[in-house]
N, C-alpha and C positions, 0 to 999 in steps of 0.2 A: 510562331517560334520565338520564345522572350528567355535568350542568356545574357543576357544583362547583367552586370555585377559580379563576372566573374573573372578569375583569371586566366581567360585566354588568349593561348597567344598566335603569332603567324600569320598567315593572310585570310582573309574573306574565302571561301571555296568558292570557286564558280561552279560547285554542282549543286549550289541550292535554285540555283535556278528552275533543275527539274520536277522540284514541288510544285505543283500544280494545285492554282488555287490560292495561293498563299496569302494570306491577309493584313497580317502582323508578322514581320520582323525586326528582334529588338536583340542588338548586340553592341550596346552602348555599356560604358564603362568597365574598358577588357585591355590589352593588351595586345592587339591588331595593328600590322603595319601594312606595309604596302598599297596597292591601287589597289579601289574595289571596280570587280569586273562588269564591266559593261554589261553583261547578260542580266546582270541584277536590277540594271535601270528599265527592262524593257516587263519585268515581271509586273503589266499592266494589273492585275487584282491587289498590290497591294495599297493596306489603305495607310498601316503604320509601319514606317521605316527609321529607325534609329540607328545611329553608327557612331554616337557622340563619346566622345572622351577616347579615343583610340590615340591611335597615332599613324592615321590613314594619309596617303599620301593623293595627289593628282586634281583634276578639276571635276567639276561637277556639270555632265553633261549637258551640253546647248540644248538639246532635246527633251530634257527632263520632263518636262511640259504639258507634252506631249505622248511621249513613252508610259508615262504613268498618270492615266487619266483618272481613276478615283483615288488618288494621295489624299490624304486629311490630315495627317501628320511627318512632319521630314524633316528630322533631327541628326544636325553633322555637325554639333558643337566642339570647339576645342580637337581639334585636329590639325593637320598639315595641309590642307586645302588653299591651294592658289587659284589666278585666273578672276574671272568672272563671274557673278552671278547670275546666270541663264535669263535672258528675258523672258523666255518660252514659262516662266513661272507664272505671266499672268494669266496661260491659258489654265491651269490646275484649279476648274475652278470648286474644287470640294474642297480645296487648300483651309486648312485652320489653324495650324501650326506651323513657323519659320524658326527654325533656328540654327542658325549659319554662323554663330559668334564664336569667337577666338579661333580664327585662321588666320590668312595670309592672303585674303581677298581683296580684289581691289576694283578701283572703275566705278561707274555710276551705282547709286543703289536703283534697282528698279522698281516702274509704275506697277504697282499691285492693286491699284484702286477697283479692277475688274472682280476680283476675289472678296465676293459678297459674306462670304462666311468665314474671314478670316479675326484670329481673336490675339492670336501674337507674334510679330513679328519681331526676331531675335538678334540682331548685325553687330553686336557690339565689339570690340575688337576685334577689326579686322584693318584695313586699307582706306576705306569707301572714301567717295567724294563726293558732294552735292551739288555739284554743276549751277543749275537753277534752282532748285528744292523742288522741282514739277512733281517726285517720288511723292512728296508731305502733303501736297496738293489732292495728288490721288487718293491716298488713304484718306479724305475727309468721305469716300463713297462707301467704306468701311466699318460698315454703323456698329459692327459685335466687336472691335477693334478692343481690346482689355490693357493690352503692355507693348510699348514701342521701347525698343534698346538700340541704340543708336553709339552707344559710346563708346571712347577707345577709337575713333576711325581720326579722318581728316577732312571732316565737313567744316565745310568753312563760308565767309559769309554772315548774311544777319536774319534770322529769323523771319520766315514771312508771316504775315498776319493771319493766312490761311490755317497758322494750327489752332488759331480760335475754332475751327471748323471742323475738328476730329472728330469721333466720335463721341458722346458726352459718358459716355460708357467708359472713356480711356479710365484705368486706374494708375498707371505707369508711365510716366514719360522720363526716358534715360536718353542727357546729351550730354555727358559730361567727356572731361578730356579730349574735346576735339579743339576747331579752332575758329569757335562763332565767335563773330564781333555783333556790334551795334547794341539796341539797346534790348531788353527782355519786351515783347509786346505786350501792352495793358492787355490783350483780347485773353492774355492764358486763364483768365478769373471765367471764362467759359465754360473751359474743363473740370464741372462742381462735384466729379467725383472720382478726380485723381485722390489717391495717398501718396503717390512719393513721389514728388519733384526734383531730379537730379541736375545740373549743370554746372558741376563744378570744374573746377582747370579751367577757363574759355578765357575767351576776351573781350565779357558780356561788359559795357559800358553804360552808366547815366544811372536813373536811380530807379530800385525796387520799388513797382508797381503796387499802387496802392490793393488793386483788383486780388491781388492772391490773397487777401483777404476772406472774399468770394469760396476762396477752396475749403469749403466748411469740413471735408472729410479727409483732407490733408494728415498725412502722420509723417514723414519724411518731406524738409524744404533744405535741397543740400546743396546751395551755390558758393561757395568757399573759392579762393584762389580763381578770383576774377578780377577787373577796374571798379566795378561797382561803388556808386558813390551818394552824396545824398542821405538822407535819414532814415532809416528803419522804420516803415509804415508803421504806425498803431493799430490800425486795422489787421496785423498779424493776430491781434490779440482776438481779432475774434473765431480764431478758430480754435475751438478749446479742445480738440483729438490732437489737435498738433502734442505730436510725442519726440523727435528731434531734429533741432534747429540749428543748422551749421551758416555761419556767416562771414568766419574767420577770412583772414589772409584779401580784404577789398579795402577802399579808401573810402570808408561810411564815416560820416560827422556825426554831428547832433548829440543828442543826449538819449541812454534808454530808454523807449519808455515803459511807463508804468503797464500798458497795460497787456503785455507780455504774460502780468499775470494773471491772467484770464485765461492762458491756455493751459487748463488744469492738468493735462495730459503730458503736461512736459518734463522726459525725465533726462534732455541731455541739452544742454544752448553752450554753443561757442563763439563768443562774438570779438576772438583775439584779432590782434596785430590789424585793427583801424586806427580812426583817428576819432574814437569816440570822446563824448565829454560830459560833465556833469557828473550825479552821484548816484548811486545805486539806489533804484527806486525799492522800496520796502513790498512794494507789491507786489514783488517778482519772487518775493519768501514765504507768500499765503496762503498761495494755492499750488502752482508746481512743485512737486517733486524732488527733480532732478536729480533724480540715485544715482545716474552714470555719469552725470558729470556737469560743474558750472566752471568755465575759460572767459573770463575778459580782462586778460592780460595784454599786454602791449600797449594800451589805451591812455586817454590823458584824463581818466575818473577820479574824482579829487570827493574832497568830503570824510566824515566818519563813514565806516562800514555800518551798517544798521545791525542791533541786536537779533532784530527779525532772521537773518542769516541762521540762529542757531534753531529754525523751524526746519531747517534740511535735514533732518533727522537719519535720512538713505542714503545723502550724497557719499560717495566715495574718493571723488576729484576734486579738487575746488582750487581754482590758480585767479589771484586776483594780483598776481604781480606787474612792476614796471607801468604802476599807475602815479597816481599824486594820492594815494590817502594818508591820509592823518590820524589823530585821536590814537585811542589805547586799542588795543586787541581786546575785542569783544569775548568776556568769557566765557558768550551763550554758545562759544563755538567748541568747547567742552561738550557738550550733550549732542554732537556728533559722531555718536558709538559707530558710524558703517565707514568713518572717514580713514582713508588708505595715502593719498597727497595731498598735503599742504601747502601752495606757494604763497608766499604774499610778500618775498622778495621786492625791493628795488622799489620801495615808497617812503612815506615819510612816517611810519607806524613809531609813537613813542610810548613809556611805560615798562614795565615788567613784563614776563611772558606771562600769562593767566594761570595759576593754581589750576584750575580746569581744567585744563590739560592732561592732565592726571588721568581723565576719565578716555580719553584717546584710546583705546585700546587696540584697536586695528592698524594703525597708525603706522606705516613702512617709510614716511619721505616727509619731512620737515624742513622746511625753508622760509626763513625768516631776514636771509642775510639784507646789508646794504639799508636798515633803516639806524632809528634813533632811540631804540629801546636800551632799560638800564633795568639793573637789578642783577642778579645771581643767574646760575643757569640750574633750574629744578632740580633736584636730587631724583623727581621720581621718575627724568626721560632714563636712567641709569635702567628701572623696571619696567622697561616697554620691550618687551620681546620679541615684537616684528620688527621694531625701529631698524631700516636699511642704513639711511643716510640723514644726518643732522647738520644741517647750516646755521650758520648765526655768527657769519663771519659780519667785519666793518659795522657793528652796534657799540654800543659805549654799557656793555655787560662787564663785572666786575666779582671780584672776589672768588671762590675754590670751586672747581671744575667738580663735578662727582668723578669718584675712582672707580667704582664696582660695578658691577649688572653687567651692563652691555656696554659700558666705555670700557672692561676689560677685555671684551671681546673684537678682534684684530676684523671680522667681518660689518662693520658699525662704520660707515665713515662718518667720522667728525671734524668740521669746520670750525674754528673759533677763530681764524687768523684776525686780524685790525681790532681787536677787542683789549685793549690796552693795559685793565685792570683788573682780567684772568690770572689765576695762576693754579694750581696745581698743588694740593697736599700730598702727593704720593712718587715719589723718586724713581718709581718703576713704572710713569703714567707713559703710557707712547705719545701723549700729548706733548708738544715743541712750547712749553711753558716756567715762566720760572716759579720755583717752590716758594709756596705761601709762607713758609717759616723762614724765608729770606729776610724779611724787612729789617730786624733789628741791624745783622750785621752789613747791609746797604749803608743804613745811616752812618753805621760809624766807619766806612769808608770813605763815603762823602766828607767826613767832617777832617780826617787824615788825609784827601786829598787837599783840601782846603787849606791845609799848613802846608802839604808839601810842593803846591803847585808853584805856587809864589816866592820860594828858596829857591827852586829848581831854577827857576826864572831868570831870576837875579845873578843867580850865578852863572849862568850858562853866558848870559850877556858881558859881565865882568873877564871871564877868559875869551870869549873872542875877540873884547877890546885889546885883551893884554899879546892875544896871537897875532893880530893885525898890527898893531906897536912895535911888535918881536922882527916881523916879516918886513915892514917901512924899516928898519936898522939892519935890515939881508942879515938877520944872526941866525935864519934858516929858510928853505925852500921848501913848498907845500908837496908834498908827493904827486903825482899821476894816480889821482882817484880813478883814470879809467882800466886801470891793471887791478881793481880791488871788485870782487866779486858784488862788495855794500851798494856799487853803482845802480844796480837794477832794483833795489828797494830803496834808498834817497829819488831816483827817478819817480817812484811808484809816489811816494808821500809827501812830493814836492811839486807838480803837474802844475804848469802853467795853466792859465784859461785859455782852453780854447773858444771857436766858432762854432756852436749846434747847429746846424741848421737843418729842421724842422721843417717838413713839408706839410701842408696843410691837406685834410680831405675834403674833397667837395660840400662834403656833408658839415663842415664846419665844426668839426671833434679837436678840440684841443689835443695835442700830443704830448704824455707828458718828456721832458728834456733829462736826457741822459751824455751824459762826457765819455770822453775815453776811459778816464780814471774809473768811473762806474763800473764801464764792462771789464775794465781790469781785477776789479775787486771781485763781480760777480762772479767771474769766470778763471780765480786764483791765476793771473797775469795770463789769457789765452791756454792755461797747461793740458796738454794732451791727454790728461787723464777726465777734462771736464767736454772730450771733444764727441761728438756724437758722429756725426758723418764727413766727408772732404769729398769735396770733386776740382776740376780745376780752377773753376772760376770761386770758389772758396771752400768754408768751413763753418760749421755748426758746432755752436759749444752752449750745454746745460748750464745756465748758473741759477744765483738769484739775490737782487738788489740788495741790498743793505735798509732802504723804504720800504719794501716788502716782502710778503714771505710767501708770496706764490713765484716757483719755479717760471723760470726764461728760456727761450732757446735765442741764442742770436749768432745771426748769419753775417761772417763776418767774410768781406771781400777779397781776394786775391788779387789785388789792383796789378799785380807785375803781370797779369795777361788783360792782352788788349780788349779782349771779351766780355771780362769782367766789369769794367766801366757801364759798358751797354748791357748787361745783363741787372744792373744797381738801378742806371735809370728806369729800366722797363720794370721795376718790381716797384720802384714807388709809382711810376704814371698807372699802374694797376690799382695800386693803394690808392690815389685820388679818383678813379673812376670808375671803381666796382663798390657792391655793397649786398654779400650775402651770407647765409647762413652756411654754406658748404663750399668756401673760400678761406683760405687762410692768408686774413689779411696783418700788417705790421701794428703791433701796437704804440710802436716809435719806431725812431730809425735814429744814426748817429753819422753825421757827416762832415769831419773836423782831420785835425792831423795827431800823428803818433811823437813822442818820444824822439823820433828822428827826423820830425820834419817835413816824412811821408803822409802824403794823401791817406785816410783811412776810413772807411764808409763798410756800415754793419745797419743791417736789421734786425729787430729783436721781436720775436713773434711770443705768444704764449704757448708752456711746454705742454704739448698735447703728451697726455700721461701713459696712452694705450700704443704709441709709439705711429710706425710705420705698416699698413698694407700688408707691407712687404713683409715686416716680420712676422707677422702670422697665419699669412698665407707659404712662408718658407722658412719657419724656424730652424727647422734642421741644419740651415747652413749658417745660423746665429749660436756660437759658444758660450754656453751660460743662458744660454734664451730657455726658461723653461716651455714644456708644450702646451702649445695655443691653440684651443680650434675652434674656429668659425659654425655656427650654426647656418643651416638652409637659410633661415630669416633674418641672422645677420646679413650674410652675403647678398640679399634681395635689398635688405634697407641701404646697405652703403654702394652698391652697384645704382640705386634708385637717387641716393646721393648724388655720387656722381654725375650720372645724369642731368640732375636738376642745375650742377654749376656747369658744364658744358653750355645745356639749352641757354641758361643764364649768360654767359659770356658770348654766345655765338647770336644771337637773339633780343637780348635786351642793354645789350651793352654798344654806343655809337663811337664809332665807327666798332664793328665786329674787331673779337679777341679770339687767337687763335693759341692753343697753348702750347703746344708741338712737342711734348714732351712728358706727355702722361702716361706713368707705368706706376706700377704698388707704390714703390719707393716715395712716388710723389704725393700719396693719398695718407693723409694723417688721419687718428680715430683720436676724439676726447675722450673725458671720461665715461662717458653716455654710449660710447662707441658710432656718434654722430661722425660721416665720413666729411674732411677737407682736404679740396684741392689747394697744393703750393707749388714754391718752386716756379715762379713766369719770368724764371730769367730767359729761358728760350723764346718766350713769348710775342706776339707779332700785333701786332694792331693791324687791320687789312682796309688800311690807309688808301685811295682811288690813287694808282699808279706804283703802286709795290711793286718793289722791282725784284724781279725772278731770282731764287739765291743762285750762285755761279756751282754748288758746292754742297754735299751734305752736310760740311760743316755750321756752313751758314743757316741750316733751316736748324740745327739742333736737333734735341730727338736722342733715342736712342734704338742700337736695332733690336728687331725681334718686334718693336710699335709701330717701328717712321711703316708711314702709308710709303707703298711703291712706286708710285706716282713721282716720289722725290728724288726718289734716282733714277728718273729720264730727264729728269730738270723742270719736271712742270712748278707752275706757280703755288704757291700755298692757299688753302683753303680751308673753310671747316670741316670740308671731308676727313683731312687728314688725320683732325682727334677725334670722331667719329669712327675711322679704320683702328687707332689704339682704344677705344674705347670696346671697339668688339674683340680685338683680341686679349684685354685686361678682362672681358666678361668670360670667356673660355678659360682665361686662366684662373680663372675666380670659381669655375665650375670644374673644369678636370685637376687642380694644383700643379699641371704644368706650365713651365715659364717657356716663352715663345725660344728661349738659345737651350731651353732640354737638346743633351746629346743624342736623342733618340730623332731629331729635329735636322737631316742632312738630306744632300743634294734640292729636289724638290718637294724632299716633304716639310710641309710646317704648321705650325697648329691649327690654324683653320683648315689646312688637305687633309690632317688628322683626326681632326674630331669629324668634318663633313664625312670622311669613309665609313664612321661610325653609328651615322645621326643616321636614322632614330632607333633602329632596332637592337644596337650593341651600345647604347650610351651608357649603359650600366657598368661597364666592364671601363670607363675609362673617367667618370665618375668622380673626383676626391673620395675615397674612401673614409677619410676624418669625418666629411661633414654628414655623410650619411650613417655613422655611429655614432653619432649626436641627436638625430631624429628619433624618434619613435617606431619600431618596426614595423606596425601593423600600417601604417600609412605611408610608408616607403613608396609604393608601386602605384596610389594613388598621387604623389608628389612627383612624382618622374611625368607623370600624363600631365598633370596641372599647373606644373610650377616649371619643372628643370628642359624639359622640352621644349617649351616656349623661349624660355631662356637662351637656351646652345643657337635655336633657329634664331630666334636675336642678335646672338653673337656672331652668328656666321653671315648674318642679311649685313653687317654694320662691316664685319672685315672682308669683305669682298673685293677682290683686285682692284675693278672698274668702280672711280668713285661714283660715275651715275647710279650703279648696281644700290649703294647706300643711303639708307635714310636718314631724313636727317635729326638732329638732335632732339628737335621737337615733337615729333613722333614717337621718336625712343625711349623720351623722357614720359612722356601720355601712356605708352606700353605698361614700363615699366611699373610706375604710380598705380596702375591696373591691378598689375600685379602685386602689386607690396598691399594695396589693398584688400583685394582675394584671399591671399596667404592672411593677413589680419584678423580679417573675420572669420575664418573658417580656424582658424588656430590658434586662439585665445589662451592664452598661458605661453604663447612661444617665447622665444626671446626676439622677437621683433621689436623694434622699438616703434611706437607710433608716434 
């Protein structure tokens, strides 16, 4: 019986049971909830059972084993399956197929080593722990063993040597996102006829094994976002099927090397955010490929870029920014017709842009900003009609901006800001530039200033001699300038010096020094029109520098409450001892006195442009906010965001940060729609002897997030933004806010949504975000993506903080997920 891929829906009958005989049953990828009935496990003749992709609920019976003695295949992927996985699984000994991945399983994985005819074993997203690894052990008796999937659990621990001893047959080994330490064992060069090496997310430490060299039939090596350190074997190079190589996000030194390009098959390498060094080996342009994409950004690669480069004739990606190079921008990189981004940002690149560029055609993202380049800005990027976005801000570029093509077009963002000798022939350019037919009459201002500065002068000093003279002879009395409205502008343009002071980050980042006067000018003297948000311990006002012309937010204190104080220290002690990409850290701060004498202390953050969370998860209650909605894939990225500064501050930050105080509001989006946590004035450092707040007021928060835990008086934890982190994930999937008036006595969004989960989640849903989708994949995205999700959000808001996982796990979920949704949805709006 094979209804597979249909949509149906309701429970499992328990009258198939009385088929008699039954062989194969396949009702995987359907629309099924509930518990499948017991009668169905005892239907010893079957040999293929599938049930994957539902939304089945309950455990998988202990007898399994047993009850169904010729299984050969048993497929319960991606469901609601808790509990256990049956040991009685190692008696199935016709077993050939496991797949148990994306549930809610937990507890040891079991010894399946007795299952001689076993070819794949499926676990990945679930729960699991690896005790001993005795599970890895066994499977070396598993000689037809093809795909191990392991990833997404909570194996933890360091590799034993025994998985040199798998079968050599394996082609698959998946461990990523869980929580391996130690080092990767040399014995994995065993396994000579893996293709795809997975281990990324871990906390594999010391240096990549010379032996994976060994994996001659390797096509996926994906260890990314680990300690990994040491140099990049060269022996990489000799596996020439190697097709992509992710390395990004470890602490690898050394230099490239050359012979990388020996793996002719390579059409994607990421070797961002190390501490690599040296220059781009030319060899690496000869033979690979690389269509989908070249990353070694982050890095300290000094040198010209090689000509060689413009042999990528496929590439589509190419980010060589936030290096040391030098020399001119190589024009070979013109005769990259399939090129879609260009970064090479934030190096020392001097010269003109290249004429060749011309030939760009595909070309949607150009970034050049933050070098030393000079010349005009092409006339022809104006006729590039994919161009999205154009940087080329802080270059020493000069002379008339193009007017037409695509610079009149409002969808084109264009950067030029720090470019000093830009200007603009067209008076209707929305460029913030001054008109190139300025110059004559500048000059002859300047030269009118020049006579009249020097009169002004003289004279202005002559009558104060003569009013001070007047005043020494009492032949008059000065007025009470403080009755004269002038007072608050002579204040404004006469500003003693003050004290900056400037807190340092750990990281040894210079800060640059801003006065009161500054934020007076940026923020047209604090005026309520430039005021973005208030709470009590301060206020938030848009301005922007007079040195620069990128937009400021700055949080300016409320010193007249006692709060406020302690809410200013804990945002800089944050600023010295955090450092991440989904963090909204200070780019200065200002700590001096006002006008009266008063204490006065303001942070100045950069104005994230896509606002608040908050506003677009609830525009409607924003006036003038026009409507904004969130995409399935946004919401997956920046929920995944989040996550990742949670894990960050609870985990990798000493002594543990607690933020206590995370809702939309506090979740800013850049321009990229990259989500950042702000706002740690509530924030806790969980310092050995913290002492229990007396008070709700004391933990901060707000309700409808504060964990419940906080008003019985318990002590603060990371549970606690873990519990708003699952109810900001439910409100991020149905768009209500946890104080909705539909939200009384004991109902509240988690009692609301769990009455719902999983058969009626449809019905409670955001409706926006799934009239942003695509219809026909709806019904597979509720199985795949939004189910997993809600049950995320409800495991994280659970009364009981033990009930809760913790951030690290959530954060490994989630990553799961945002990768799944990725691949399977190419063209979304996810951002990767």
């Amino acid at each position: 019986m094979l209804l597979g891929q249909n949509k149906l829906t309701g429970s499992v009958p328990e009258s198939l049971r009385h088929i008699s005989r039954l062989l194969d049953l396949d009702l995987s990828f359907n629309s099924l909830s509930g518990y499948v009935p017991l009668p169905l496990y005892n239907m010893s003749s079957l040999r293929y059972f599938s049930l994957g992709s539902n939304a089945l609920a309950g455990q998988v019976p202990s007898d399994i084993g047993y009850s169904l003695p010729n299984l050969q295949v048993l497929i319960m992927q991606n469901n609601n399956l808790a509990g256990l996985i049956p040991t009685s699984l190692e008696n199935a000994s016709s077993l050939q197929v496991l797949d148990l991945s994306n549930n809610s399983l937990h507890g040891r994985v079991p010894s399946l080593g007795s299952l001689a005819k076993l070819r794949q074993v499926l676990l990945g997203r679930n729960q699991l722990e690896a005790y001993d690894w005795q599970f890895l052990a066994s499977l070396t008796n598993c000689t037809q063993l093809t795909k191990l999937s392991l990833e997404g659990n909570m194996l933890n621990g360091s590799l034993p040597g025994s998985i040199s001893n798998l079968s050599t047959g394996l082609q698959s080994l998946l461990l990523g996102s869980n929580r391996i330490s130690g080092s990767i064992p040399v014995e994995i060069g065993n396994l000579v006829n893996l293709t795809m090496l997975s281990m990324e997310n871990n906390l594999l430490s010391g240096g990549i094994p010379a032996t994976v060299g060994k994996l001659r039939n390797l096509f996926i090596l994906n260890l990314p976002k680990n300690k990994l350190s040491g140099q990049i074997p060269s022996s990489i190079g000799n596996i020439s099927q190697l097709g992509k190589l992710f390395l990004d996000d470890n602490d690898l030194s050394g230099s490239i090397p050359g012979s990388l390009g020996g793996c002719l098959g390579l059409v994607q390498l990421n070797l961002s955010y190390n501490s690599l060094d040296g220059f781009l080996p030319k060899e690496l342009f000869t033979g690979p490929s690389l269509s989908f994409g070249l990353d070694v950004s982050r890095n300290n690669l000094t040198g010209e870029i090689p000509e060689e480069i413009g042999r990528l004739v496929n590439v589509v990606l190419l980010n060589v920014s936030n290096n040391l190079f030098y020399g001119v921008i190589p024009s070979a990189l013109g005769g990259l017709s399939a090129l879609s981004s260009l970064r090479m940002e934030s190096n020392k690149l001097q010269g003109p842009i290249p004429a060749s560029f011309e030939m760009l055609l595909s070309i949607q993202d150009i970034n050049l900003s933050r070098n030393e380049l000079h010349g005009n800005v092409p006339e022809f990027l104006e006729r590039r009609t994919m161009l999205e976005k154009l940087d080329l801000s802080y270059n020493n570029l000069e002379g008339p901006v193009p007017t037409g093509g695509r610079f009149l077009n409002s969808s084109l963002d264009v950067i030029l800001n720090g470019n000093k000798g830009l200007c603009s022939s067209s008076r209707s350019s929305k460029l913030a530039l001054p008109n190139c037919d300025g110059a004559p009459e500048t000059k002859n201002h300047a030269l009118l200033l020049l006579v009249l500065i020097p009169l002004v002068a003289i004279t202005s000093v002559l009558l104060l001699w003569f009013l001070v003279t007047l005043w020494k002879e009492r032949v008059f009395e000065f007025p009470q300038w403080k009755d004269f409205a002038i007072t608050k502008f002579l204040c404004f343009i006469a500003q003693p010096k003050r004290s900056e002071v400037q807190t340092l980050p750990r990281n040894c980042e210079t800060l640059k020094k801003v006065s009161y006067s500054d934020i007076l000018r940026a923020t047209n003297c604090l005026s309520s029109v430039h005021a973005i948000s208030s709470t009590r311990t301060g206020s938030v006002y848009v301005g922007r520098f007079m040195y620069d012309r990128s937009l400021v937010a700055v949080k300016v204190f409320n010193l007249n409450e006692a709060a406020a104080y302690q809410s200013y220290f804990t945002e800089c002690e944050v600023l010295r001892s955090t450092r991440h990409r989904n963090l909204m850290r200070p780019v200065t701060l200002c700590s001096t006195v006002d006008t009266g004498n008063h204490d006065f202390k303001a942070l100045i953050f950069k104005f994230m442009v896509n606002g608040s969370l908050e506003r677009w998860l609830h525009c409607e209650y924003y006036s003038g906010m026009p409507e904004r909605v969130l995409s399935l894939g946004q919401r997956i990225c920046i929920a995944a965001d989040v996550a990742s500064a949670l894990d960050y501050i609870h985990n990798q930050v000493t002594p543990p940060l607690v933020h206590c105080d995370l809702k939309p509001s506090n979740i800013l989006l850049d321009n990229d729609m990259t989500a950042r946590l702000g706002d740690f004035g509530s924030a806790k450092f969980l310092f050995p002897g913290l002492i229990i707040p007396k008070s709700l007021v004391e933990v901060g928060g707000t309700i409808g997030y504060m964990a419940p835990e906080y008003g019985m008086g318990s002590e603060i934890t990371t549970g606690g933004d873990v519990h708003s982190f699952g109810v900001l994930l439910l409100e991020m999937l149905t768009g209500k806010q946890p104080t909705d008036d539909l939200f009384v006595d004991d109902l509240s969004l988690h009692s609301f949504t769990h009455s719902m989960f999983p058969d009626r989640l449809a019905e409670i849903i955001d409706p926006h975000m799934m009239r942003e989708e695509s219809q026909p994949g709806t019904e597979v995205w509720m199985q795949s993506y939004i189910i997993p999700l809600v049950a995320l959000g409800l495991s994280c808001s659970m009364k009981s903080p033990k009930e809760r996982p913790g951030m690290r796990d959530v954060c490994a979920k989630l990553s799961a997920i945002k990768e799944d949704f990725t691949k399977s949805h190419t063209g979304s709006q996810l951002a990767v």
